[in-house]
Residue frames as a rotation matrix with the C-alpha (Angstrom) as fourth column:
UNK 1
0.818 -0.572 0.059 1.34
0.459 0.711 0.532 -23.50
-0.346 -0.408 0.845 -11.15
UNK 2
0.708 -0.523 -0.475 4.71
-0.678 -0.692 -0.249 -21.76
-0.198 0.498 -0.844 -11.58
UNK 3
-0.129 -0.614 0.779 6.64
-0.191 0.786 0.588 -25.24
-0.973 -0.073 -0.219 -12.51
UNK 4
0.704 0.375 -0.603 7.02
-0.706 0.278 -0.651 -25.89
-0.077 0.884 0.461 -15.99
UNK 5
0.301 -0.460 0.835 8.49
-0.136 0.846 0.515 -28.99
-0.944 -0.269 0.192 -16.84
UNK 6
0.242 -0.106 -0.965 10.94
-0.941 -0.270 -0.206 -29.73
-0.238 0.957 -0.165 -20.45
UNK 7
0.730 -0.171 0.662 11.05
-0.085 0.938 0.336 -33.18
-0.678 -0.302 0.670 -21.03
UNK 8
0.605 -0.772 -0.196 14.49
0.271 0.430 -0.861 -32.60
0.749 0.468 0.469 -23.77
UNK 9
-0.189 -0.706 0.682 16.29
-0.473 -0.543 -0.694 -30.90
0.860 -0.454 -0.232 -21.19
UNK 10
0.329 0.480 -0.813 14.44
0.557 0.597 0.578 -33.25
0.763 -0.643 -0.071 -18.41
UNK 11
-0.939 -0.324 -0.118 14.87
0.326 -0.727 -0.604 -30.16
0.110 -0.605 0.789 -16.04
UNK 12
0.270 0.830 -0.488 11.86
0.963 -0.247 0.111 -28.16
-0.028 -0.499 -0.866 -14.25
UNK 13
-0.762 -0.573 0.301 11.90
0.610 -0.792 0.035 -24.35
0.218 0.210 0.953 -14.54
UNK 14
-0.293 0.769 -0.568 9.96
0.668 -0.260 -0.697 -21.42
-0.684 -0.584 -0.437 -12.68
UNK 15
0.072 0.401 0.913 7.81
0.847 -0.509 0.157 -19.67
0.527 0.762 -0.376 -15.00
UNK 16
0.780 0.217 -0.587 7.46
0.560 -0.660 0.501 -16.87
-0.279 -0.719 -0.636 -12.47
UNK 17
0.432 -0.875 -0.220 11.15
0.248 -0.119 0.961 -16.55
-0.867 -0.470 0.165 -12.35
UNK 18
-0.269 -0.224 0.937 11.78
0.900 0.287 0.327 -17.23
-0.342 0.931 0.124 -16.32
UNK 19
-0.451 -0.014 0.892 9.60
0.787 -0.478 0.391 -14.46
0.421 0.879 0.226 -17.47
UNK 20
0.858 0.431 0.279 8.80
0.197 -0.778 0.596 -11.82
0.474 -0.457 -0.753 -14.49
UNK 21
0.653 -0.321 -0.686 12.04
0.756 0.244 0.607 -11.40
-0.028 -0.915 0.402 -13.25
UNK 22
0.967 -0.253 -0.013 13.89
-0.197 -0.720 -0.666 -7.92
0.159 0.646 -0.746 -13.40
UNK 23
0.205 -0.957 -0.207 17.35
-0.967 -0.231 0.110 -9.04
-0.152 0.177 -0.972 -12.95
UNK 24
0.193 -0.369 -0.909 19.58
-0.638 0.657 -0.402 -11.72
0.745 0.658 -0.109 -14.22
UNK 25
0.843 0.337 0.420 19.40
-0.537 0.487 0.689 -14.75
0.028 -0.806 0.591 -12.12
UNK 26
-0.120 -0.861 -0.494 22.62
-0.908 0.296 -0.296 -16.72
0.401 0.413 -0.818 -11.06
UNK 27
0.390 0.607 -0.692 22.35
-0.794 0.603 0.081 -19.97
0.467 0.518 0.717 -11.72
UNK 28
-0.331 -0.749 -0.574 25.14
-0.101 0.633 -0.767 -21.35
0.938 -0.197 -0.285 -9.16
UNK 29
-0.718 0.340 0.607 23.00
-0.696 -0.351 -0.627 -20.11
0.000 -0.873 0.488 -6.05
UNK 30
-0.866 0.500 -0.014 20.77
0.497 0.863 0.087 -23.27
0.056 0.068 -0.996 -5.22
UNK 31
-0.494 0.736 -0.462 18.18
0.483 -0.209 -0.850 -20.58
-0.723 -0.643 -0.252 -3.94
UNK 32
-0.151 0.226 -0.962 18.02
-0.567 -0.817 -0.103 -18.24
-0.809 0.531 0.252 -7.22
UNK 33
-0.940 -0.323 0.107 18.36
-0.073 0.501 0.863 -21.51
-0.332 0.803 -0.494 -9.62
UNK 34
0.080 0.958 -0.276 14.88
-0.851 -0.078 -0.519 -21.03
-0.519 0.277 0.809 -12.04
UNK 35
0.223 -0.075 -0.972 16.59
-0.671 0.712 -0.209 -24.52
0.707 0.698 0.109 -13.87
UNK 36
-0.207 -0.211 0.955 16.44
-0.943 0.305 -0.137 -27.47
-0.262 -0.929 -0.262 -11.71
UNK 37
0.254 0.063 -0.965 17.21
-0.522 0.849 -0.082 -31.17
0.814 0.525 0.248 -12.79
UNK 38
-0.776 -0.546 -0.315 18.72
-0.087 0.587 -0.805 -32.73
0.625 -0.597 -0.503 -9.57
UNK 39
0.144 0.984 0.107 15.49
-0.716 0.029 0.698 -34.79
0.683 -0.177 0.708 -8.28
UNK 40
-0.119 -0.519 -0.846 17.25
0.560 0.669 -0.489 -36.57
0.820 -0.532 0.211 -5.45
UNK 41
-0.877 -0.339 -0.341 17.02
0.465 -0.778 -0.423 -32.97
-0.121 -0.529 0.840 -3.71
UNK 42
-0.478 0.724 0.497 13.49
0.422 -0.307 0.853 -31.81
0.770 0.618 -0.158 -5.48
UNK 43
0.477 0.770 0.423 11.26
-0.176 -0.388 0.905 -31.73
0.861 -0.506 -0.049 -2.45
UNK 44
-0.380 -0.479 -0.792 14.03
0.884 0.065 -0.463 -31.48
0.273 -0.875 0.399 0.86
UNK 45
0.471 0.273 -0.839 12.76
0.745 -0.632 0.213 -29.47
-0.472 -0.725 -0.502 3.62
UNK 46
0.327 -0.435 -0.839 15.92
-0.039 -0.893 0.448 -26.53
-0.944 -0.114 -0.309 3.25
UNK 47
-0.651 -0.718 -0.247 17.18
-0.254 -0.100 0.962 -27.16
-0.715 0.689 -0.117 -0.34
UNK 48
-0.795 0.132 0.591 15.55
0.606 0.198 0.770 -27.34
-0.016 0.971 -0.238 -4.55
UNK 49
-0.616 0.244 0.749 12.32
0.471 -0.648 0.598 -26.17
0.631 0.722 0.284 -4.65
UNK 50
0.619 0.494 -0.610 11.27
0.652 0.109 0.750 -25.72
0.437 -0.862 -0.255 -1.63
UNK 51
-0.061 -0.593 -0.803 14.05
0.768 -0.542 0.342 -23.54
-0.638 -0.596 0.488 -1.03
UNK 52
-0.798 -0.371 0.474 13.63
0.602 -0.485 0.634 -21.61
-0.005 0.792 0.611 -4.22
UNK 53
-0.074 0.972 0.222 9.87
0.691 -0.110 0.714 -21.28
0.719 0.206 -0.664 -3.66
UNK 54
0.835 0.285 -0.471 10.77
0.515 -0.707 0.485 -19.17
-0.195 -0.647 -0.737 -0.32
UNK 55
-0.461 -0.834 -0.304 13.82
0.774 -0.545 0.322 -17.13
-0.434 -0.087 0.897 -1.71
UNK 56
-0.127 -0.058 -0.990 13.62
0.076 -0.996 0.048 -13.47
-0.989 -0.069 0.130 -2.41
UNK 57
-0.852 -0.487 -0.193 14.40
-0.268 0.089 0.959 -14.37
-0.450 0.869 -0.206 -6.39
UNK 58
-0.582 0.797 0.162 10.80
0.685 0.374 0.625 -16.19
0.438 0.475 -0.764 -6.48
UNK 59
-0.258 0.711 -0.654 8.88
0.765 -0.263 -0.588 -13.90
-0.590 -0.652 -0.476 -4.26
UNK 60
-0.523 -0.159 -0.837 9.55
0.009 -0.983 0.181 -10.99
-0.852 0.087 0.516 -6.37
UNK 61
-0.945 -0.313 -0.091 8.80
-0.193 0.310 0.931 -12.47
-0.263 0.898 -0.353 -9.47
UNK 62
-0.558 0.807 -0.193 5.98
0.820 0.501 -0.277 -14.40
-0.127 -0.313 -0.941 -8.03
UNK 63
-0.212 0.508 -0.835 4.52
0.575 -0.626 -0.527 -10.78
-0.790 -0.592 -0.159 -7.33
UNK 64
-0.606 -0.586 -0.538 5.40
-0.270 -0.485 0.832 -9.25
-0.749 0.649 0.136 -10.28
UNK 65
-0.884 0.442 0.154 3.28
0.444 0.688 0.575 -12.18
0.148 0.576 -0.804 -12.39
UNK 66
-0.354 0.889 -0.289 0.10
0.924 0.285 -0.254 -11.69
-0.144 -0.358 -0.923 -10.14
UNK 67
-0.330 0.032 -0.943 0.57
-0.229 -0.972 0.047 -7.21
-0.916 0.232 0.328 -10.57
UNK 68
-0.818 -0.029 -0.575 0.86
-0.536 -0.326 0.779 -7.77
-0.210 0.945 0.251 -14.14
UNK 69
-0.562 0.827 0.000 -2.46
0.705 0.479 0.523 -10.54
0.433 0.294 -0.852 -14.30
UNK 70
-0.282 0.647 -0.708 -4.22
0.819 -0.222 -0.529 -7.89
-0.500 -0.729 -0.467 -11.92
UNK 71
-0.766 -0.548 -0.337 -3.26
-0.042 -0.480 0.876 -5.18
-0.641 0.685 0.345 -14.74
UNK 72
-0.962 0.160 -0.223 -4.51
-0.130 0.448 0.885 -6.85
0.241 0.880 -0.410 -17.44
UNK 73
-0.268 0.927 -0.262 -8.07
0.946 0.304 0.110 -7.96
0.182 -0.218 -0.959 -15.83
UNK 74
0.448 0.342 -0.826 -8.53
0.583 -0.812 -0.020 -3.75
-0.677 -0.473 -0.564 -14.96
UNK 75
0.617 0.006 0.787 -7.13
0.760 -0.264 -0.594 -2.51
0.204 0.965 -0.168 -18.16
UNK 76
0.916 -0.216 -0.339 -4.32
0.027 -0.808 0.588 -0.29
-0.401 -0.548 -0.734 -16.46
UNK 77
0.240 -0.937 0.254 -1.52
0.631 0.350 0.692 -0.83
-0.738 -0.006 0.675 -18.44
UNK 78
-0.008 -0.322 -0.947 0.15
0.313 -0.900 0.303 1.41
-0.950 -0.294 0.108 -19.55
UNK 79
-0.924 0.235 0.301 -0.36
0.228 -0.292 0.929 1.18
0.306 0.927 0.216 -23.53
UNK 80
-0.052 0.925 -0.376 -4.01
0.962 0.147 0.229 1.50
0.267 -0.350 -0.898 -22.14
UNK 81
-0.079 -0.399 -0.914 -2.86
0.531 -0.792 0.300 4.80
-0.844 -0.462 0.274 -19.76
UNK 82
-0.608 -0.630 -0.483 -1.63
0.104 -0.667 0.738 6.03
-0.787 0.399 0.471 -22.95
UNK 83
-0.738 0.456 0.498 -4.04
0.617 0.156 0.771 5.15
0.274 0.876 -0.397 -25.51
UNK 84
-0.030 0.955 -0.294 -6.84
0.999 0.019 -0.041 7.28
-0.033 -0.295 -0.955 -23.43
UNK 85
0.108 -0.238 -0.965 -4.69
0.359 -0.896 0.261 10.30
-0.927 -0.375 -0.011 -22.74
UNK 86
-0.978 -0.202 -0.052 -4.22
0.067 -0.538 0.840 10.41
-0.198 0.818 0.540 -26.73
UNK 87
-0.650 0.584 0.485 -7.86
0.716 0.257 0.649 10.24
0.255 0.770 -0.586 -27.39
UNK 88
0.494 0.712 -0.499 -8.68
0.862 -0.476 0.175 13.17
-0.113 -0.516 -0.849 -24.65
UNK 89
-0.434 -0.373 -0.820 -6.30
-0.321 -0.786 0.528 15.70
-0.842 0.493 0.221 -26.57
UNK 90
-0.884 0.245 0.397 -7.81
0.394 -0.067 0.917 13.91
0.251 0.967 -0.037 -30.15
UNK 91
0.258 0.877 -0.405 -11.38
0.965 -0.211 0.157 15.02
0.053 -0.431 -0.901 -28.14
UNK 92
0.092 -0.410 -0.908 -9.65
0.508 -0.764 0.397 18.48
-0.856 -0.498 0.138 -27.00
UNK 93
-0.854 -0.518 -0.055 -8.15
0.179 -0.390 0.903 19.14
-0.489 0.761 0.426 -30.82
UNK 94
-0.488 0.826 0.283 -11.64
0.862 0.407 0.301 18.03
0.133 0.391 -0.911 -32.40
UNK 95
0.347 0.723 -0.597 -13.88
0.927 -0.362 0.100 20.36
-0.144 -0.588 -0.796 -30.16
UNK 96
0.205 -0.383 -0.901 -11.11
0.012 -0.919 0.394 23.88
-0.979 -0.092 -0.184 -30.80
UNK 97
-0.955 -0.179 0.236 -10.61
0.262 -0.138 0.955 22.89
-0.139 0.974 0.179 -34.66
UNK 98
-0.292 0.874 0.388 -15.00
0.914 0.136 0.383 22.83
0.282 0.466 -0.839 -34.88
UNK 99
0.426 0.671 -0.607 -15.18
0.728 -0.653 -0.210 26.29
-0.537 -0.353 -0.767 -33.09
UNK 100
-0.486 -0.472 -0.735 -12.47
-0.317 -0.689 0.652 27.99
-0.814 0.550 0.185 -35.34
UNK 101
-0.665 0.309 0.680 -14.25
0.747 0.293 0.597 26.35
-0.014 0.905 -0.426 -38.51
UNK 102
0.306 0.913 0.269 -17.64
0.938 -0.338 0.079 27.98
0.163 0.228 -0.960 -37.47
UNK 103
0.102 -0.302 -0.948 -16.02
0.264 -0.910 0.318 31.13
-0.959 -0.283 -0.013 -36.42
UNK 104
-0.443 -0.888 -0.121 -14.37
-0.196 -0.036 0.980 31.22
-0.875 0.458 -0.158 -39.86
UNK 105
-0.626 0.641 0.444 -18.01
0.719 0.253 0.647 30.29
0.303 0.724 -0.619 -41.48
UNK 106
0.327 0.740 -0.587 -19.32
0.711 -0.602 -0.363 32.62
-0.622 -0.299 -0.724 -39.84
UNK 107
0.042 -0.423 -0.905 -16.81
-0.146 -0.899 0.414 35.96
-0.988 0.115 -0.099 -40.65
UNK 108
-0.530 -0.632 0.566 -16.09
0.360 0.437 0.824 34.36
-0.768 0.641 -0.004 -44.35
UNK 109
-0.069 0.648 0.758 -19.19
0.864 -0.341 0.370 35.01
0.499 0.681 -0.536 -46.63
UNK 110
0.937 0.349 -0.004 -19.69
0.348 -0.936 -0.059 38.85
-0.024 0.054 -0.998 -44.80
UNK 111
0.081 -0.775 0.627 -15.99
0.293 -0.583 -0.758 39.97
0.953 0.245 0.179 -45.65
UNK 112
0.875 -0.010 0.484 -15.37
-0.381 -0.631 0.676 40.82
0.299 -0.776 -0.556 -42.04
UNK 113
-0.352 -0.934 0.068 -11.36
-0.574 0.158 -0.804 40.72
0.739 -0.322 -0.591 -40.55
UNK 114
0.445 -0.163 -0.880 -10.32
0.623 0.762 0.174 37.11
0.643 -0.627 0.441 -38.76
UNK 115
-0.332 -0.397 -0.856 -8.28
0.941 -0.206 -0.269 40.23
-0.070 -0.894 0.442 -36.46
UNK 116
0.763 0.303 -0.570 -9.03
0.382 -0.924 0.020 43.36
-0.521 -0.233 -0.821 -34.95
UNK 117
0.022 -0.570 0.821 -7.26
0.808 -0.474 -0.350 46.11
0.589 0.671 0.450 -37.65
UNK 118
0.846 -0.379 -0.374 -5.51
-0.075 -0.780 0.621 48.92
-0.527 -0.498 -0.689 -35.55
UNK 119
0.045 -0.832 0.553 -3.11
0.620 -0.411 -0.668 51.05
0.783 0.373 0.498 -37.97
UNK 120
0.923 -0.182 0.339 -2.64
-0.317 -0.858 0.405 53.75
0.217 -0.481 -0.849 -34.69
UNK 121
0.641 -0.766 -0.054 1.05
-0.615 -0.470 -0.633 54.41
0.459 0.439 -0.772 -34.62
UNK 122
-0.192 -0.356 0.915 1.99
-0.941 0.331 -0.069 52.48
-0.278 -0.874 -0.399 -31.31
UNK 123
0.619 0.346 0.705 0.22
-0.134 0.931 -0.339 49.12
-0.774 0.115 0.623 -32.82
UNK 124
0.956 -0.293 -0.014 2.21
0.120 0.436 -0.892 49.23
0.267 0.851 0.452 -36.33
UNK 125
0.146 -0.857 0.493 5.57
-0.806 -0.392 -0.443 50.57
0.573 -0.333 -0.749 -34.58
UNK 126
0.035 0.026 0.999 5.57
-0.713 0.701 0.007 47.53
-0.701 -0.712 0.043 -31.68
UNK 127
0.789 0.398 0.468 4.54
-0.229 0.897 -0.377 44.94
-0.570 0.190 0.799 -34.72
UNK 128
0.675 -0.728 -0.116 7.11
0.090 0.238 -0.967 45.27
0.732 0.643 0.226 -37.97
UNK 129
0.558 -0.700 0.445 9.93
-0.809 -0.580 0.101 46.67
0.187 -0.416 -0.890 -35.29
C-alpha cells in the first residue's frame, strides 16, 4: 500500500513519493502533493488521490520503489556490484603474491639472482644513465 496515514498531523502521505522520489516535490500542485489532509476531495474521480495516483510524480516513484525491491531480492546493488569486484582483485592479488613467495623460496636457500645479471656495456650504460 503506498498510503501511510499520521494521525498528529491527521494527513495521508505517499510512501512511494516520500522516500523514492528524485526531485523535490511541490506541494501547491494538487497532482504532485505526497501530503494530503482535505478528505472532502480524497476519492473524486479528477482530483486528491486519485489524481496523484495517476500523475507522473507517483509513477516515477512508484517505479523506482518496485526497481529498488527487485534489487534487493537479486542482490544487484551496487554495494553488492562492488563488494565482488573487490574480492576478484583480493583473489587476483592472493594467487600473484603465492607465486612470487614460491619463486622467492625457491631461488633463496641456492643463492641464485631474483634478476638476470648483464654487466655488458650497453645494459649498465642504458640503466645508471
Amino acid at each position: 500500500m503506498w498510503l501511510e496515514y499520521s494521525i498528529k498531523n491527521d494527513a495521508c502521505y505517499c510512501y512511494y513519493c516520500c522516500h523514492f522520489s528524485s526531485h523535490k516535490l511541490n506541494n501547491d500542485d494538487a497532482s504532485t502533493t505526497i501530503v494530503f489532509n482535505n478528505w472532502k476531495k480524497a476519492l473524486g474521480k479528477n482530483t486528491g488521490l486519485t489524481k496523484h495516483a495517476s500523475s507522473q510524480t507517483h509513477i516515477t516513484p512508484t517505479k523506482n520503489y518496485f526497481s529498488c525491491k527487485q534489487r534487493e531480492k537479486t542482490n544487484s546493488n551496487v554495494l553488492h556490484k562492488l563488494d565482488f569486484g573487490r574480492v576478484i582483485q583480493i583473489r587476483k592479488n592472493r594467487d600473484r603474491l603465492i607465486k612470487i613467495c614460491s619463486t622467492l623460496h625457491l631461488l633463496a636457500p641456492q643463492m641464485i639472482s631474483y634478476r638476470e645479471h648483464d654487466e655488458c656495456e650497453r645494459y649498465v650504460n642504458s640503466t645508471y644513465s
